[in-house]
N, CA and C of each residue as an Amber inpcrd file, in Angstrom:
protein
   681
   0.8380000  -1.1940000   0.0000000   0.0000000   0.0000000   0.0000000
   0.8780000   1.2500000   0.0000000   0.4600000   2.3350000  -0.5260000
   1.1590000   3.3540000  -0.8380000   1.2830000   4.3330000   0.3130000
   2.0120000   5.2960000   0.6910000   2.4480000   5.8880000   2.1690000
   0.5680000   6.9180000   1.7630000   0.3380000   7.2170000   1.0320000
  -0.5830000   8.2900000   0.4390000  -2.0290000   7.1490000   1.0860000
  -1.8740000   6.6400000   1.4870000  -3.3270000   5.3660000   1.7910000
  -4.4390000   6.2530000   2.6660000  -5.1720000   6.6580000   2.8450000
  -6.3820000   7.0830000   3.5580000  -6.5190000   6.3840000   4.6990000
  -5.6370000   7.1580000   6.0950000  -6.7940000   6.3960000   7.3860000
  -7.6610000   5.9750000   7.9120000  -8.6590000   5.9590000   6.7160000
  -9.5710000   5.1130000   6.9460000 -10.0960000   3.6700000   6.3030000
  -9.0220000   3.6500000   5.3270000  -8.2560000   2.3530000   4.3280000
  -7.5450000   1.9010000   5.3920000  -6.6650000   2.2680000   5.6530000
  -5.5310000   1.2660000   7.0450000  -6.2720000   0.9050000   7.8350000
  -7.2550000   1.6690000   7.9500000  -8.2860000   0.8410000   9.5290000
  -8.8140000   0.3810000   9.5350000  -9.1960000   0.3270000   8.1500000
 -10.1470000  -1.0410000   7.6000000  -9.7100000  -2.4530000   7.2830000
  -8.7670000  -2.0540000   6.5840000  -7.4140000  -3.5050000   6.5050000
  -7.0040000  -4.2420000   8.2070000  -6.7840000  -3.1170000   8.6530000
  -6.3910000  -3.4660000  10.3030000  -7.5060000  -4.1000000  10.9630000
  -8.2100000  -3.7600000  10.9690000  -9.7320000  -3.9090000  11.6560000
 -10.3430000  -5.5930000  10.9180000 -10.1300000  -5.9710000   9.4390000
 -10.3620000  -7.0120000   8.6390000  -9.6920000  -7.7850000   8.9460000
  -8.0200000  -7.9230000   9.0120000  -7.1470000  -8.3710000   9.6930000
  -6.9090000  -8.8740000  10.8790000  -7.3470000  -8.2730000  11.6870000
  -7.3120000  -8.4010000  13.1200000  -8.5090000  -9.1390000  13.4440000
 -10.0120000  -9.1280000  12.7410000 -10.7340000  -9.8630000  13.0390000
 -10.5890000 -11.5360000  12.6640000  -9.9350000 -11.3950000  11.6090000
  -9.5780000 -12.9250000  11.0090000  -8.2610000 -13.4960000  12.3450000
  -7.5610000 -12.8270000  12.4370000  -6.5850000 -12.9400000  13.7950000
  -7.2380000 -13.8060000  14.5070000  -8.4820000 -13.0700000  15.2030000
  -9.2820000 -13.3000000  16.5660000 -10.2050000 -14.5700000  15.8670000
 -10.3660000 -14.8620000  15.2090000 -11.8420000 -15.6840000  14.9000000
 -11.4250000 -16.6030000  14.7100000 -10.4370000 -16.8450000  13.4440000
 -10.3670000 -18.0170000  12.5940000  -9.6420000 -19.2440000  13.4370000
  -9.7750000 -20.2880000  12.5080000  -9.1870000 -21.6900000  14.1820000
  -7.9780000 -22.2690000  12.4300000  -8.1320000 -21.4110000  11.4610000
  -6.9730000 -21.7440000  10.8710000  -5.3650000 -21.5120000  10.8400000
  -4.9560000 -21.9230000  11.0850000  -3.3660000 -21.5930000  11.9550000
  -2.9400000 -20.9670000  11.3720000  -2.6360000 -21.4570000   9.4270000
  -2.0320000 -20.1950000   8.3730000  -2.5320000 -18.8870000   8.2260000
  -3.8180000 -19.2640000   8.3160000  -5.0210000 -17.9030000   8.0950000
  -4.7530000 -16.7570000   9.1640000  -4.5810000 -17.4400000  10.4030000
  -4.3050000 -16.6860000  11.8090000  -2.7130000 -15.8410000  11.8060000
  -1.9790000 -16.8550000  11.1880000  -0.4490000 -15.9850000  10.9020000
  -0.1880000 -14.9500000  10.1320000  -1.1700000 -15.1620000   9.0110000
  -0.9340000 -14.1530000   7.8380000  -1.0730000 -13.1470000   8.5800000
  -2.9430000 -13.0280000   9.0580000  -3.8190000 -12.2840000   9.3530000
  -3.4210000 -11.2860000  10.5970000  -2.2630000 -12.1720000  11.6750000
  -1.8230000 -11.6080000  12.5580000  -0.6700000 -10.2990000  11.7650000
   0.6300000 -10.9810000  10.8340000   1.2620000  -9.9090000  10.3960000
   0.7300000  -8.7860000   9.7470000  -0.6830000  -9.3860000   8.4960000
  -1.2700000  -7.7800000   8.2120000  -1.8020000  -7.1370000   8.9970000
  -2.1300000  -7.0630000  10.4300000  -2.9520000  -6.7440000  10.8330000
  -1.6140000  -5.7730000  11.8210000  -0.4190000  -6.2900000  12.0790000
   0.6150000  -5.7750000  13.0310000   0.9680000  -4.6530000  11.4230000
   1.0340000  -4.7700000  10.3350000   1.5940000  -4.1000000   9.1780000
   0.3410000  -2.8760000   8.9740000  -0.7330000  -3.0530000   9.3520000
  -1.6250000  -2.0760000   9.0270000  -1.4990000  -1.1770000  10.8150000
  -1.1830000  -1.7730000  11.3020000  -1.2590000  -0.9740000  12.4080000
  -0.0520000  -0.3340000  12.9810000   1.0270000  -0.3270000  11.8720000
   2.2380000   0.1250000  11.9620000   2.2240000   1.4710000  11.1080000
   1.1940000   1.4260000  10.0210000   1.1710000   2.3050000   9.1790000
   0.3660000   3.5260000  10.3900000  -0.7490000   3.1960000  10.6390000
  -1.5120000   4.2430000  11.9810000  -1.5080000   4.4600000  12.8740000
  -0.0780000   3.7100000  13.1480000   0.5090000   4.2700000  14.7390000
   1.0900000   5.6960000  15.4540000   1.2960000   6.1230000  13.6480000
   1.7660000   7.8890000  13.8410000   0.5060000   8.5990000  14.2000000
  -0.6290000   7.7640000  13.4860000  -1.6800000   8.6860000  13.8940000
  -2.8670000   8.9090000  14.4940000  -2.7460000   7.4190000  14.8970000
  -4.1870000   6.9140000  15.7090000  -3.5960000   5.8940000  16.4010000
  -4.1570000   5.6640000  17.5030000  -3.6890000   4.4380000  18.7250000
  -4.3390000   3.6720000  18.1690000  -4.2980000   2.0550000  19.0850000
  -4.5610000   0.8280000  18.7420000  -5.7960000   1.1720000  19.6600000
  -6.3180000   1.7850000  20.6660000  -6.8900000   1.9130000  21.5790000
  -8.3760000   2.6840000  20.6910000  -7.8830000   3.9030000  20.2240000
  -9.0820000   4.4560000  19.3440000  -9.8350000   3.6130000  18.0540000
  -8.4090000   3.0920000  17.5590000  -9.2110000   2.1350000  16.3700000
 -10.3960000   0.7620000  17.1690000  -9.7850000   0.5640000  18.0350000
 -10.8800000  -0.4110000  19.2170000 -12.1020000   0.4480000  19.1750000
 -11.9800000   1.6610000  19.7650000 -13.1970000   2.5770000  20.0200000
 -13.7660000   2.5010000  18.7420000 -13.5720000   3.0670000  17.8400000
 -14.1080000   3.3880000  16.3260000 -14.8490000   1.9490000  15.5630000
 -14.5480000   0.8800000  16.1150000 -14.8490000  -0.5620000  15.9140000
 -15.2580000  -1.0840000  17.0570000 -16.4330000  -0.7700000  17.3230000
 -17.1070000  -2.0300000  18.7240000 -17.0260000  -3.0480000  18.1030000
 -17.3080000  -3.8890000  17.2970000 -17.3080000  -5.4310000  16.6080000
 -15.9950000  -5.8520000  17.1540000 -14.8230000  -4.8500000  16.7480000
 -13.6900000  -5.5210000  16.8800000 -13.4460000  -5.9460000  18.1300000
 -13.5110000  -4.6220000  19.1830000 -13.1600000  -5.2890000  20.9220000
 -13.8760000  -5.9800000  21.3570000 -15.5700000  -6.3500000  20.4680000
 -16.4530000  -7.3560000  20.9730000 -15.6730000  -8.9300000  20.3800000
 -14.6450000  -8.7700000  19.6170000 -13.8350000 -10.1270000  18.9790000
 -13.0620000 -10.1440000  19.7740000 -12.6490000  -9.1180000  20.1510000
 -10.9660000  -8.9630000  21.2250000 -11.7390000  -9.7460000  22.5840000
 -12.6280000  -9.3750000  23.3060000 -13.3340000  -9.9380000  24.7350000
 -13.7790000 -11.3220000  24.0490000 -14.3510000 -11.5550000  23.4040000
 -14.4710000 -13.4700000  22.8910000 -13.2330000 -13.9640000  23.1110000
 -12.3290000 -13.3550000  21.9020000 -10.8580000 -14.1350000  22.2120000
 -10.5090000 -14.3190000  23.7160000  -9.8860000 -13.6530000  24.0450000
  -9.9390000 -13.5840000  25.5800000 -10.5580000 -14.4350000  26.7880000
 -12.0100000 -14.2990000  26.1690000 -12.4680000 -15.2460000  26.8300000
 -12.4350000 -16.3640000  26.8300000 -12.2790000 -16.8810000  25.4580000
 -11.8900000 -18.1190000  25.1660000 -10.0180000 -19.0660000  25.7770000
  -9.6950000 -18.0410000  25.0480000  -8.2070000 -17.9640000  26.0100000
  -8.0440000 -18.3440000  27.6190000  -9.4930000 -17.8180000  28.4610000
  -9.3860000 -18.2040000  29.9080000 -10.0100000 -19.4100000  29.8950000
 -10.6530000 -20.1000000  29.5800000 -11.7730000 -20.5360000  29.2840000
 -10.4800000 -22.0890000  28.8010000 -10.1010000 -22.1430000  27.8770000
  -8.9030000 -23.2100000  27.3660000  -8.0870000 -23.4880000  28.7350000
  -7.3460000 -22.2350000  29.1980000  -6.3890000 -22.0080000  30.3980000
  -7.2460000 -22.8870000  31.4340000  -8.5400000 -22.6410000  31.9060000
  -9.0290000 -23.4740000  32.7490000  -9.2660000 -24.9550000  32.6840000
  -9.3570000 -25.2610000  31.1690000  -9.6730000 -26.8730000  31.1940000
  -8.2240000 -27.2240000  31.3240000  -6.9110000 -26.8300000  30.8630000
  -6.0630000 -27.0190000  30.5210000  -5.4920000 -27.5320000  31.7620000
  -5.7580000 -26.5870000  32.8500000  -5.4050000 -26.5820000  34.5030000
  -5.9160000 -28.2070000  34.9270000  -7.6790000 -27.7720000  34.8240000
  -8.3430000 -29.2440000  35.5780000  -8.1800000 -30.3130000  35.0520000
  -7.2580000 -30.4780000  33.9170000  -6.8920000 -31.7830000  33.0010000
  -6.1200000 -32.2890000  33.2940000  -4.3680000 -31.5080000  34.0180000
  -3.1400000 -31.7700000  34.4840000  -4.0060000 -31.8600000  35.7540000
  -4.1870000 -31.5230000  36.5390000  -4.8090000 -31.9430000  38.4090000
  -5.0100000 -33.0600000  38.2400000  -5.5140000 -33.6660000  37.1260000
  -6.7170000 -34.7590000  37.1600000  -5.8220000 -36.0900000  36.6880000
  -4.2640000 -35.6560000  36.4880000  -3.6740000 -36.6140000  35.7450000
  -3.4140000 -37.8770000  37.5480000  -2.8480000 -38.7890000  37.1470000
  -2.3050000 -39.8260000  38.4140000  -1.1330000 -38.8380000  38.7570000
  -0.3020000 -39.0160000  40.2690000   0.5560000 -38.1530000  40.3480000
   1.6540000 -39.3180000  40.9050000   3.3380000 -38.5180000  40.3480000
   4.4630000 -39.3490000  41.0080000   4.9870000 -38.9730000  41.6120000
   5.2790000 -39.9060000  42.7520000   6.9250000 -38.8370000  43.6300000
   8.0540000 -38.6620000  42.9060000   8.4560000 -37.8920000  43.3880000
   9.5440000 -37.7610000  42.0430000  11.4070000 -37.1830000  42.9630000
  12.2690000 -37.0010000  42.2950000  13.6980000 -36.9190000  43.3800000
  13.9880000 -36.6590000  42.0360000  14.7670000 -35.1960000  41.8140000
  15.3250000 -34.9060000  40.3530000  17.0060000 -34.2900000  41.2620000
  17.8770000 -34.2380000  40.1160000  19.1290000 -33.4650000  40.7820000
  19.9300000 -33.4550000  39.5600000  20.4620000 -31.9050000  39.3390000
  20.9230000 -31.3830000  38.7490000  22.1500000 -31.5850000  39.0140000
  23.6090000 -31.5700000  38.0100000  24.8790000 -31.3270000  37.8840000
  25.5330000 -30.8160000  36.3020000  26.9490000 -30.0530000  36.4320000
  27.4000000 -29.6470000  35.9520000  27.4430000 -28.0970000  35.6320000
  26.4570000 -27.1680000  34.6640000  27.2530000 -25.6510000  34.9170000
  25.9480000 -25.0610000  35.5550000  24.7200000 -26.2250000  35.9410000
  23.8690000 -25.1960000  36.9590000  23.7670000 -27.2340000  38.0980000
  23.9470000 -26.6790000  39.3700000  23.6570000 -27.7790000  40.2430000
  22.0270000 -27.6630000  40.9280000  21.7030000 -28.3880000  41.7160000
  20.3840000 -28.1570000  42.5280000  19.5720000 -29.3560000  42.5320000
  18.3900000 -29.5820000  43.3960000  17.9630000 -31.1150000  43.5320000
  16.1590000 -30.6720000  43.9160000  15.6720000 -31.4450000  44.2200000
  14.1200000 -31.0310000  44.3730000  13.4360000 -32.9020000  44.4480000
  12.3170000 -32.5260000  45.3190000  11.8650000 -33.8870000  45.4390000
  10.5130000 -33.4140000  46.1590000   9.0730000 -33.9060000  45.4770000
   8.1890000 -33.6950000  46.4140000   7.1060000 -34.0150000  44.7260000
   6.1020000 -34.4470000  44.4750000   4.8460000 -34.9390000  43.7020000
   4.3890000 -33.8900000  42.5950000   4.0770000 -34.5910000  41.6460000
   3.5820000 -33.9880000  40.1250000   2.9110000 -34.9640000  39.6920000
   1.8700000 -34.1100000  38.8850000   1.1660000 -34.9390000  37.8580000
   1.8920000 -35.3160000  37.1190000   1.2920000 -36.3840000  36.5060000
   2.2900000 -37.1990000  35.4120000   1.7520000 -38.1020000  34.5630000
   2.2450000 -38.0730000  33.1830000   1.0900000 -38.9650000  32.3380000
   2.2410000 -39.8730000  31.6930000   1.7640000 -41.6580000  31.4940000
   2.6420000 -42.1270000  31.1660000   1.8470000 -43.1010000  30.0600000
   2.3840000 -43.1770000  28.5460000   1.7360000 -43.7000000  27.6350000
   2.5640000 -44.6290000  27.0900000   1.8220000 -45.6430000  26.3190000
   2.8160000 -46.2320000  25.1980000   2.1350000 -46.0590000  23.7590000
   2.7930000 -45.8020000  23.1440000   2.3690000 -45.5560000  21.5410000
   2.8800000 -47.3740000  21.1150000   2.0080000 -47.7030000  20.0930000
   2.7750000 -49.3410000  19.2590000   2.4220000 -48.9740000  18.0810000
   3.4060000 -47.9930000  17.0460000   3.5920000 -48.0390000  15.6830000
   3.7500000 -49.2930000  15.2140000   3.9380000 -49.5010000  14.0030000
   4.3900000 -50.5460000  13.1930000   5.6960000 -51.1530000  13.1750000
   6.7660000 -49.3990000  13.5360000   7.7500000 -50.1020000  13.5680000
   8.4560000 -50.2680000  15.0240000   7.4790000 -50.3750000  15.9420000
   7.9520000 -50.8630000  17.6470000   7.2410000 -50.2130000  18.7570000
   7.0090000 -50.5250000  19.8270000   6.3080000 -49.8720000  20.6400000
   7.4550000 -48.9030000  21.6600000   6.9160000 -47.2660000  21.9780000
   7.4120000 -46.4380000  22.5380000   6.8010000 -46.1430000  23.7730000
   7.4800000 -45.8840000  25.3190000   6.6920000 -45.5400000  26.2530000
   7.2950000 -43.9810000  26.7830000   6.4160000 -43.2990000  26.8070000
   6.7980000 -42.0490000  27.4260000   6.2490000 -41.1710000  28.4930000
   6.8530000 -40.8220000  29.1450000   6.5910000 -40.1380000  30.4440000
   6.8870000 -38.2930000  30.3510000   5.8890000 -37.9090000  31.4840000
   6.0470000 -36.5500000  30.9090000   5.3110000 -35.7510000  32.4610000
   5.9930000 -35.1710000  32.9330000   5.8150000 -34.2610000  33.9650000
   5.0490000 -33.3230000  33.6460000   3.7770000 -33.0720000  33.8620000
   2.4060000 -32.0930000  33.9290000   2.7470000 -30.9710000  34.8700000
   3.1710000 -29.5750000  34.2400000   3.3600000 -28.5280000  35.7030000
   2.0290000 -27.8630000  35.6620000   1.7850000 -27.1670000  36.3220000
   0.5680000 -26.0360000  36.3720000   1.6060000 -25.2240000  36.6470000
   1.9800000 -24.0060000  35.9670000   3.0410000 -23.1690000  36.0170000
   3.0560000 -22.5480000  37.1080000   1.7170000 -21.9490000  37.7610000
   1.7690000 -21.2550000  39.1940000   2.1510000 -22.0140000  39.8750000
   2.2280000 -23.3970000  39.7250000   2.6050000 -24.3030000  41.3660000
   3.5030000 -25.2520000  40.8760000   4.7830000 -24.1000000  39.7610000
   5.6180000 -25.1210000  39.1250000   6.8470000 -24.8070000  40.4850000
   7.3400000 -25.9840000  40.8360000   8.3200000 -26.3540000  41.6030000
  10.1260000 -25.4510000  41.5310000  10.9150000 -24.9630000  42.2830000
  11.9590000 -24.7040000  41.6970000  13.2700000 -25.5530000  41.7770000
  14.0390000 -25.4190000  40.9130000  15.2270000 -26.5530000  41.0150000
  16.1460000 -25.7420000  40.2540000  17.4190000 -25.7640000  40.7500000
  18.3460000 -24.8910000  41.0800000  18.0510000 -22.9520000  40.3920000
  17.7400000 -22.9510000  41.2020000  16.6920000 -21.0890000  41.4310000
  15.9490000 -20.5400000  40.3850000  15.4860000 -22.1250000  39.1800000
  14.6720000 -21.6660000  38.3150000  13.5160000 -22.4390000  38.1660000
  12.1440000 -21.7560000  38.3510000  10.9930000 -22.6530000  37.8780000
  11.2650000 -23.9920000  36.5910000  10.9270000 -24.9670000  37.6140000
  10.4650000 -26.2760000  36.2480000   9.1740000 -26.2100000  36.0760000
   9.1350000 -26.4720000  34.8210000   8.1120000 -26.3450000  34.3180000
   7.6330000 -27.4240000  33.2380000   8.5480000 -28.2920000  33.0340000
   8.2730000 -29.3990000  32.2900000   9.0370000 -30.3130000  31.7460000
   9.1160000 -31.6990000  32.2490000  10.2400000 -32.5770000  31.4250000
   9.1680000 -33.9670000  31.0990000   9.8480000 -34.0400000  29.6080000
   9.3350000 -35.7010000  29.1540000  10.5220000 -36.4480000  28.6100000
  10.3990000 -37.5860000  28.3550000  11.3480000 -38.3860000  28.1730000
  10.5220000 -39.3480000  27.7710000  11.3130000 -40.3190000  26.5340000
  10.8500000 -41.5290000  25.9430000  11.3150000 -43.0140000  25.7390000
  10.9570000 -43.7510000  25.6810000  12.1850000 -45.2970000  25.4070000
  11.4930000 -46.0300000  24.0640000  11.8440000 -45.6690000  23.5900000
  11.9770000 -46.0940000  21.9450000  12.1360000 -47.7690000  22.2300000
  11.3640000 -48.3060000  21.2860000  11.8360000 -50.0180000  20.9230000
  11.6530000 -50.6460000  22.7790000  10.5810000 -49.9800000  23.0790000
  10.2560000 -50.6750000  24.2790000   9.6130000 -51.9960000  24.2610000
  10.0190000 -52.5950000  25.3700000   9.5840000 -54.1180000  25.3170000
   9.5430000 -54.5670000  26.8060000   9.2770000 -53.3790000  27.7730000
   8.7720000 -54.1230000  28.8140000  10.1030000 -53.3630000  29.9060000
   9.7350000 -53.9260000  31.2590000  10.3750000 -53.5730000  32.4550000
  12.1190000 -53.8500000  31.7910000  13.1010000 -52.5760000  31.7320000
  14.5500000 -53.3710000  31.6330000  15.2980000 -51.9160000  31.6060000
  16.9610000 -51.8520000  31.1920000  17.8170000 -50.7980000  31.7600000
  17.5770000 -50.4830000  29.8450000  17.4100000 -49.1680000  29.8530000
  17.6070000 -48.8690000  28.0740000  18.9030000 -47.9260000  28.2110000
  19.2380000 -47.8350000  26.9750000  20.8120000 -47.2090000  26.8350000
  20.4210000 -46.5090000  25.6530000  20.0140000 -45.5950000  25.4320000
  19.4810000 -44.3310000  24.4680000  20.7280000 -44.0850000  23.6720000
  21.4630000 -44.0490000  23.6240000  22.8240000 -43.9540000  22.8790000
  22.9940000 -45.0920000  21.6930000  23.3760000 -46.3110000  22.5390000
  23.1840000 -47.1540000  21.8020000  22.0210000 -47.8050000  21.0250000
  20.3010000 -46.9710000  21.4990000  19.3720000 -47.5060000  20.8830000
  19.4640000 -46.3320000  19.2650000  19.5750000 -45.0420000  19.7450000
  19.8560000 -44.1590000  18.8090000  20.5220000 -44.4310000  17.1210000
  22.2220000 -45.4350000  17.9480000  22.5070000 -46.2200000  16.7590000
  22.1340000 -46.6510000  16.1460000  21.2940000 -47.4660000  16.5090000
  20.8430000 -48.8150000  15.8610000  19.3510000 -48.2850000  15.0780000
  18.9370000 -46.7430000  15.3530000  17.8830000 -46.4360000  14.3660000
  18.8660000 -45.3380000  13.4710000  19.5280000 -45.1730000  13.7330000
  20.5500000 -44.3660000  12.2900000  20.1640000 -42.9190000  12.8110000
  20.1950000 -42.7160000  14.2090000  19.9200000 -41.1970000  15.0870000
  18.5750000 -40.7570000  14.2870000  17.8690000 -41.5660000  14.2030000
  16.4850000 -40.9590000  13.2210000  15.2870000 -40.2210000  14.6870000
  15.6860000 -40.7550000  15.7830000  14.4630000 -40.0740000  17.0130000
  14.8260000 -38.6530000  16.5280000  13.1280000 -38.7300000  17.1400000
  12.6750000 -37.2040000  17.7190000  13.1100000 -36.2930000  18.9770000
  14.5760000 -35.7230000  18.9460000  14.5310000 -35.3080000  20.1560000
  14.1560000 -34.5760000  20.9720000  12.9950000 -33.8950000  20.4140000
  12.0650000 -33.1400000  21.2570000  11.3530000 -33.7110000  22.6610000
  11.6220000 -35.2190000  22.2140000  10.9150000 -36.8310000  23.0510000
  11.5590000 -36.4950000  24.7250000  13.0370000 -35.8160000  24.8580000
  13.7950000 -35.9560000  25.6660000  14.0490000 -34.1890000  25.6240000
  13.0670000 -33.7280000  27.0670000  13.3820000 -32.2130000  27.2260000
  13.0170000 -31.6290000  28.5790000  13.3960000 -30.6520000  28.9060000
  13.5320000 -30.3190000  29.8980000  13.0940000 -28.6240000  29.9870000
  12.3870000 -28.4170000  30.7240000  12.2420000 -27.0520000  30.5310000
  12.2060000 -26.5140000  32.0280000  13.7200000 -25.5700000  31.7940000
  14.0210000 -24.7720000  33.5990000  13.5150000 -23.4720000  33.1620000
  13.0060000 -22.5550000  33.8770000  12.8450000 -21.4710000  33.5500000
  11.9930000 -20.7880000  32.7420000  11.8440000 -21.6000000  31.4310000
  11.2160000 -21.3410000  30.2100000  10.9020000 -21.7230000  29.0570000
  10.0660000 -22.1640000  28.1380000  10.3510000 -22.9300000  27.2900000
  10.7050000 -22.4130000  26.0790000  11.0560000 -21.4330000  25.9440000
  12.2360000 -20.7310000  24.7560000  13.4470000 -21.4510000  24.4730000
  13.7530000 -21.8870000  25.5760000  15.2850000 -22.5650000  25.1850000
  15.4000000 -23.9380000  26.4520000  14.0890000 -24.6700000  26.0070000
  14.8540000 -25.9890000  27.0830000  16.0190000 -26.3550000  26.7960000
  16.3460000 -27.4770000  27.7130000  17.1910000 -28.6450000  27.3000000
  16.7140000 -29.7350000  26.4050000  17.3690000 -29.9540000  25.9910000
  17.1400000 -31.6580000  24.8960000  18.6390000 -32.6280000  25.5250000
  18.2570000 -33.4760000  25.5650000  19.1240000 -34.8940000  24.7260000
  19.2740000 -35.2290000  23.7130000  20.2700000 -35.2460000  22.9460000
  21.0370000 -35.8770000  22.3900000  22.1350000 -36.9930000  22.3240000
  22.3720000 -38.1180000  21.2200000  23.5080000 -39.2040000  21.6720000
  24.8980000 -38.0170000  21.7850000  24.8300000 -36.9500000  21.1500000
  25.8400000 -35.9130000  20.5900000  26.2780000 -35.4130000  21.8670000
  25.1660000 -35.0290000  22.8180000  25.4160000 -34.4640000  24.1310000
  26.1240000 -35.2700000  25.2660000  25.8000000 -36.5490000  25.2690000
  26.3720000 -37.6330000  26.4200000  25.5360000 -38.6280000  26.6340000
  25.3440000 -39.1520000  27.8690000  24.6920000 -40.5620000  28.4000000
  23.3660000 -40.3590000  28.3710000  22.6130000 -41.5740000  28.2800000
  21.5640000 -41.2750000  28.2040000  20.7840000 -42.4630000  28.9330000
  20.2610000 -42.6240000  29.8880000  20.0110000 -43.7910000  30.7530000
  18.4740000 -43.8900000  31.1240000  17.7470000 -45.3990000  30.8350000
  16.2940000 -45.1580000  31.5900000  16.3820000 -46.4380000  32.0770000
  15.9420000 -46.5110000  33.3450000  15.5560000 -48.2370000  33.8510000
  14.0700000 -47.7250000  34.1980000  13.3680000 -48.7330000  33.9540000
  11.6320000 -48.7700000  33.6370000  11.6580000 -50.5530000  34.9770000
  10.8350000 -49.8780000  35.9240000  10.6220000 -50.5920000  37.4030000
   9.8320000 -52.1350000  36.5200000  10.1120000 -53.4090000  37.5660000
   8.9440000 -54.3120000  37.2100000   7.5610000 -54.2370000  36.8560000
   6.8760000 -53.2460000  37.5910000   5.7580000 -53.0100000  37.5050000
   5.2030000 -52.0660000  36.5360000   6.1740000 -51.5400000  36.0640000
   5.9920000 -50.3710000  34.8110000   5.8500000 -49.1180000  35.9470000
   5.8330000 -48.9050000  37.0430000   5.3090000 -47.7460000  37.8120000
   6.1270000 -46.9200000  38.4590000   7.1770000 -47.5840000  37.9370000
   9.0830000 -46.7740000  38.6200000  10.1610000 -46.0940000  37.5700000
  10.4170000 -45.3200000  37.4290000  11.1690000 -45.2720000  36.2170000
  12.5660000 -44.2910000  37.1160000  14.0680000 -44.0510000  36.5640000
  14.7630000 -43.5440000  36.9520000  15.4120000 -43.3270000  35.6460000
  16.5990000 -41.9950000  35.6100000  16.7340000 -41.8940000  34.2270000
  17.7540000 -41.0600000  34.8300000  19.1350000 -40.6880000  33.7670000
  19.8910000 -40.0140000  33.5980000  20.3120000 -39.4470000  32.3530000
  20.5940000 -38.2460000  32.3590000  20.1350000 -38.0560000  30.7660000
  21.4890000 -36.7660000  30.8610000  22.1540000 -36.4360000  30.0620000
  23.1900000 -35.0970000  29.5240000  22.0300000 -34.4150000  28.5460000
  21.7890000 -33.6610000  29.0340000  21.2950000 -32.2930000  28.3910000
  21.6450000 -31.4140000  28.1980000  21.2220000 -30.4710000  26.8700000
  21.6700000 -29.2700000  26.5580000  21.0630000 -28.2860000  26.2190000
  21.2250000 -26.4910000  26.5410000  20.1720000 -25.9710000  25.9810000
  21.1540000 -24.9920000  25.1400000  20.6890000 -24.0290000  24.2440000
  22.0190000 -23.1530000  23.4050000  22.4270000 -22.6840000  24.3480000
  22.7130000 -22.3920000  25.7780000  24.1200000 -21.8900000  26.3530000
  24.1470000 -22.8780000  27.5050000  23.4620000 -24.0210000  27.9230000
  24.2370000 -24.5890000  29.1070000  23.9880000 -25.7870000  29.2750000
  25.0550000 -26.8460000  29.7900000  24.7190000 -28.2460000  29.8390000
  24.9040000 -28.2570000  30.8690000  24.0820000 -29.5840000  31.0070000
  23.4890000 -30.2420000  32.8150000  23.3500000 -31.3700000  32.4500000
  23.0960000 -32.7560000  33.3210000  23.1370000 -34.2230000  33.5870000
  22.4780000 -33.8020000  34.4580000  20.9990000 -34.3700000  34.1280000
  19.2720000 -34.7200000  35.2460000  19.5660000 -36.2240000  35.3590000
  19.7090000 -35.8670000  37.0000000  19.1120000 -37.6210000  37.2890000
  17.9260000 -37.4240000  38.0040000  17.1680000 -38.6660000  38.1650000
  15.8810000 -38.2360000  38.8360000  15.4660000 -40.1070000  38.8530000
  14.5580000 -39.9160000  39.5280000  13.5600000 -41.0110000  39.9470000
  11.8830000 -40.7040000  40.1330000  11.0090000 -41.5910000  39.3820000
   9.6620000 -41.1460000  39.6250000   8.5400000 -42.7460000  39.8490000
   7.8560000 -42.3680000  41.2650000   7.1090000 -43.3970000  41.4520000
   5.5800000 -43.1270000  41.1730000   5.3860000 -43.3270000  40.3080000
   4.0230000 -43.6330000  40.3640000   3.0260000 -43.8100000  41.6450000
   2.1520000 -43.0420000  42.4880000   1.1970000 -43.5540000  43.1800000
  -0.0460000 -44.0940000  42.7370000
């Protein structure tokens, strides 16, 4: 659009934009719709707030309070879904360029997937972020971990299972999130050891894992019992 555009052309684009933002449940549609809508409102920022174009458009802040609401509304099932999971005791402890240890119950969900080409079991620590736990002076907030080519209660060696699929895992499977999830940790065979023993009963698991995030590595050991 040309710098010469009529403020009341930009606010219409903005206003069209921004409603497709708020409404649509299409993810591409929502991305576009989000940048034209930040691009039209870059053009009328010299000359009108984001606040007046709201005023000048009731429809729109009546889309803005839906969204929103919906937004709390997700946030709440999202909450009573993790409460509702089984919970484990758990004993985690940090070493190398951050130390620290923590031990006391989380929700926790533990699945097995059986593709075609082997069955996977994975475990995954449920935080509710307000009553996320701290371990060495940073909120956790979430770790999962997986055992590929599972076959029951035994010690797995992630390194050497890694090999033997030609490093084809997902290592997103194996993460850790201190602080934030901008930059967890992952595992990698690249990073170091990688250890799970899975209890007789399926209801014990202990794991040691070398993790890394782009500026810092740590080795999580931990233990989690199932109640």
């Amino acid at each position: 659009m040309g710098s010469d555009e009529s403020l009341g052309n930009v606010a219409r684009r903005w206003f069209r934009a921004k409603t497709t933002e708020l409404l649509t449940e299409n993810r591409n549609k929502r991305d576009s719709a989000a940048a034209e809508s930040h691009n039209a409102q870059q053009e009328a920022a010299d000359r009108l707030s984001s606040e007046a174009l709201m005023t000048a458009f009731p429809g729109l802040r009546r889309a803005q309070e839906r969204h929103e609401e919906r937004q709390r509304e997700s946030a709440a099932r999202e909450r009573a879904e993790i409460l509702a999971l089984p919970r484990a005791r758990i004993e985690l402890t940090l070493s190398g360029e951050l130390s620290g240890s923590w031990s006391g119950e989380l929700p926790t969900r533990v699945e097995k997937d059986d593709p075609e080409d082997g069955t996977s079991l994975s475990v995954e620590l449920a935080v509710v972020e307000d009553e996320a736990p701290t371990v060495a002076g940073r909120p956790l907030l979430g770790l999962r971990f997986a055992v590929p080519d599972y076959h029951g209660p035994d010690d797995y060696d992630l390194v050497g299972l890694s090999r033997v699929a030609d490093n084809e895992f997902d290592y997103q499977e194996w993460e850790f999130a201190l602080g934030n999830w901008d930059e967890p940790f992952f595992w990698t065979p690249d990073v170091g050891e990688g250890v799970i023993a899975v209890g007789p009963d399926e209801r014990a698991f202990t794991i040691r894992l070398a993790m890394q995030s782009p500026g810092e590595r740590v080795v999580l050991a931990g233990s989690f019992q199932l109640m």
